[in-house]
N, C-alpha and C positions, 0 to 999 in steps of 0.2 A: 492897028484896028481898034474901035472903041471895044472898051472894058464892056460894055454892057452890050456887044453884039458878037464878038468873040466866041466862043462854045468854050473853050476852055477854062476863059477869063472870068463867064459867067459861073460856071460850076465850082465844087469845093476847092480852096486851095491851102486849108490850112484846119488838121484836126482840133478840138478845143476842150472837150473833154470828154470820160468816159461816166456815163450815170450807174451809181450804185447805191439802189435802196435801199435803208438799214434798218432794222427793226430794236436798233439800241444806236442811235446817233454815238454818244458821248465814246461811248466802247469802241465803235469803228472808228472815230477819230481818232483816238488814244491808238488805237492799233499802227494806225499807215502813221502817225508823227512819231511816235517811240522806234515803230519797228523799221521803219523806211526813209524817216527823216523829210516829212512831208511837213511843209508847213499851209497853216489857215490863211487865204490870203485873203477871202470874202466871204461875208456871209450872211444871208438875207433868211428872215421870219414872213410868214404867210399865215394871217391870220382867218383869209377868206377870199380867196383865188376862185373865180370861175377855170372851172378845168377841165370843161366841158370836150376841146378839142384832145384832150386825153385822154377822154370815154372815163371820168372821174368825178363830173357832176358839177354844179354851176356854186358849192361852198367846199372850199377844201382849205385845210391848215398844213404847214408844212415846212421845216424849217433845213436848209439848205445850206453848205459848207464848201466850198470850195477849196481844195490843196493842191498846191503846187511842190515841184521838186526846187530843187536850189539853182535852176534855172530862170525861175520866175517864168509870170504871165504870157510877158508876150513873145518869149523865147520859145514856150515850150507847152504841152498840153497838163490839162487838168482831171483829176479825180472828181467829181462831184459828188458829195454824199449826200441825200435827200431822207430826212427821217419825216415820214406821213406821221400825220396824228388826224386827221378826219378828210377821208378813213384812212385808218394806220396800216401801216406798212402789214403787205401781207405774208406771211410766211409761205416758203417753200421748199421742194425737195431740191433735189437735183435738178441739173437744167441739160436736156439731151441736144436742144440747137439755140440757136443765138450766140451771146458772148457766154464763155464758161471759163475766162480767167483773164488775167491781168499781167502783163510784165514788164518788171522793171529790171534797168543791164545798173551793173555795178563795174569798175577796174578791175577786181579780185575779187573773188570768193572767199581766198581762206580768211580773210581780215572779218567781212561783214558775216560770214558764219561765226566766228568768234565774239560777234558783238551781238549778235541775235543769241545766240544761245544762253552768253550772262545776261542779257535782258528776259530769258526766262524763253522766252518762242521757240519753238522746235525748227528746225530746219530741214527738211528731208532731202536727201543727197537722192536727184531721179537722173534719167537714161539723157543724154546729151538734148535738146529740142532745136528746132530750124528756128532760126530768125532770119527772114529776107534770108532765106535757103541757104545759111550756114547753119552749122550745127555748134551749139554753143555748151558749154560745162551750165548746170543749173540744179538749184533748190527748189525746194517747193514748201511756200508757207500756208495754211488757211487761217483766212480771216474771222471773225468773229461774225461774219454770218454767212462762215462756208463756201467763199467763192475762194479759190484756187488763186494764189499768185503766185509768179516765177520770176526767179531771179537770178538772169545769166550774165558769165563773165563775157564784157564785150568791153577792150579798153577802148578809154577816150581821152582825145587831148583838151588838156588843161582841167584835170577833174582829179581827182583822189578820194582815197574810202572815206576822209572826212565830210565831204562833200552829200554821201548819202548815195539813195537811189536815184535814178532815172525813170520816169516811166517812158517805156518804147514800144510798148505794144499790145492789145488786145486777143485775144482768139478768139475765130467763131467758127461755130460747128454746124455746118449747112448741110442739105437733104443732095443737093445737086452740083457739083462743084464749078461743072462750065456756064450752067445756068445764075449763079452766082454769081462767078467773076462777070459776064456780062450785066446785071445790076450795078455792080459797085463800080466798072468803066462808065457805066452812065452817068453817074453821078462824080465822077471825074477824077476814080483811082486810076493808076496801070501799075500792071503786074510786073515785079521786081526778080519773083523767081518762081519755078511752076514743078510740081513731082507729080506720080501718080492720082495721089488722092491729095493735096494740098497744096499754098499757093501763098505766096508775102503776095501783098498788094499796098502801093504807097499812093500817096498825095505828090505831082512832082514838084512842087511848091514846099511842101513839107519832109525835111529829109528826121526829123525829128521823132518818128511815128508811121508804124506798119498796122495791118490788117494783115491777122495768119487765118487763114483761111484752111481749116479740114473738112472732106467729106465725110459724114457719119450718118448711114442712113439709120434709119429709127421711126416710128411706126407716127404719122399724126396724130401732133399732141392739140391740146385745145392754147388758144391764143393767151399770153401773157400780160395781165393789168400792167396798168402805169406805175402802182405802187408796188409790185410785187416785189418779193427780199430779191437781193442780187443785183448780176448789173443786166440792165434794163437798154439802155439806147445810148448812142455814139453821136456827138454833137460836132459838125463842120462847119465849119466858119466861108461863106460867101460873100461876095462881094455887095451883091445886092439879090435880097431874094425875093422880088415884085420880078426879076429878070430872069431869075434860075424859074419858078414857080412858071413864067411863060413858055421857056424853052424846054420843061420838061412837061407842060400839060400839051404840048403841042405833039407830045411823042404817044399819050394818053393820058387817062383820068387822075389827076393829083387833086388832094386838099388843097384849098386856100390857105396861105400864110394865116397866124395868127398873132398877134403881143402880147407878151406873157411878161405884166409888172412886177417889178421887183423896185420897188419904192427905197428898197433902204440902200442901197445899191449905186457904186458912181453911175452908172448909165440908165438905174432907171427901168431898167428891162427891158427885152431882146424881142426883134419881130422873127418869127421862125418858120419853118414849114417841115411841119412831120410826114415822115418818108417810112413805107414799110418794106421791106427785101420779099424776097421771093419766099420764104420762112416766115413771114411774119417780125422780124426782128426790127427794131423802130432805132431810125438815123434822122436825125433832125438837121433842118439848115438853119443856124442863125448869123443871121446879117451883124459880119464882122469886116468891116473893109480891111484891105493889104496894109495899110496905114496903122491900124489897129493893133493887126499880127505880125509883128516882126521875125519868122525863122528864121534862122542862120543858114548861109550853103550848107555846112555837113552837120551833124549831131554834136554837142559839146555836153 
């Protein structure tokens, strides 16, 4: 069946990265490459960006970072760090739904705890957490603007502690949990493993990257800016999104795709279509064909 009439073929099949706005770029970079072993693979300046379709205003500057694991690009997903400067990144507290942490799997613990800790980082030894509904050994570091990252032992072949981290996974903390997972099936997760109040949800194209899903109710909060500290939005890669953008305004009311230049950039910049969950939490599609994203069958 063609790619472009397909429902599966058209929807996400490949995560691309996770946005996190910093309110000190240089610091959070230094942090995820020293601490995690991320390296810079791109990285674009934004002197004067309409950004209007992100409720941010028709002049904005903002300079942009892309880090990969030692996986690279098209193996595997990405961190994106965005530090705003007009207007600048906005500080915040705590974050009670949306994404509220980041995880990366490592072979061993006791190696990269010994290498985090002479690098000066604390590592906090917390309660076992589910990944894709295993319960994994794991730490817990914070980043330099507060957002929680976890790092559990999940080995993998052909990887070693020199190798660094992995990132595998996000958490999001949603109002509703079946009301939820029915969003993110729309957009073209299924559910890997399910408990009371929580849920792995994957890409089945993508074995590289979960979606942990907990219910935490908590009292409505006011919507979250574009630029706001933290991580902000989850970025999937479709096939074509003039064809996701038809088949899911057919189901109801979505925004029109936009492109969003990045001039300095091998491609130039990406046509996208911003997507809001039942919370409020912003998942974007950008048109990345199969060709583009290479995943592997299993995780490496």
């Amino acid at each position: 069946m063609s790619v472009l009439t397909d429902t599966r073929a058209v929807l996400a099949h490949a995560a691309l990265h996770c946005n996190l706005n910093t309110v000190d770029l240089p610091a959070a970079e230094a942090f995820y490459t020293e601490a995690l072993g991320l390296l810079a693979r791109m990285r674009s300046v934004s002197t004067s960006t309409d950004a209007t379709p992100m409720g941010l205003g028709t002049d904005t500057a903002s300079t942009t970072v892309f880090l990969y694991d030692h996986r690279g690009p098209r193996a595997a997903p990405a961190l994106e760090l965005v530090g705003w400067e007009r207007p600048a990144t906005a500080m915040a507290g705590p974050v009670e739904r949306g994404f509220v942490a980041l995880g990366f799997r490592v072979d061993a613990l006791p190696a990269t705890v010994a290498r985090l800790q002479a690098l000066g980082h604390t590592a906090e030894e917390i309660a076992p957490v589910r990944v894709q509904g295993v319960a994994r050994s794991a730490v817990r570091l914070v980043d330099p603007d507060g957002v929680p990252v976890e790092v559990v032992a999940i080995p993998a072949g052909g990887t070693s502690d020199t190798d660094g981290a992995a990132l595998a996974y996000t958490r999001l903390a949603c109002a509703d949990l079946e009301r939820t997972i029915r969003w993110y099936r729309g957009v073209g997760f299924e559910v890997r493993a399910r408990a009371r109040a929580t849920a792995a949800l994957v890409l089945p194209e993508d074995p590289t990257f979960s979606l942990e899903l907990t219910e935490r109710p908590a009292p409505t909060g006011t919507a979250r800016a574009a630029n706001s500290q933290g991580l902000y939005r989850l970025a999937l890669a479709v096939e074509d999104v003039t064809a996701a953008h038809a088949l899911l305004a057919a189901r109801g009311a979505v925004p029109d795709p936009v492109f969003i230049p990045m001039p300095d950039t091998p491609t130039g910049g990406f046509t996208v279509l911003f997507l809001a969950d039942p919370d409020g939490t912003v998942v974007e599609f950008v048109e990345r064909p199969r060709s583009a994203v290479r995943r592997p069958a299993s995780p490496v």
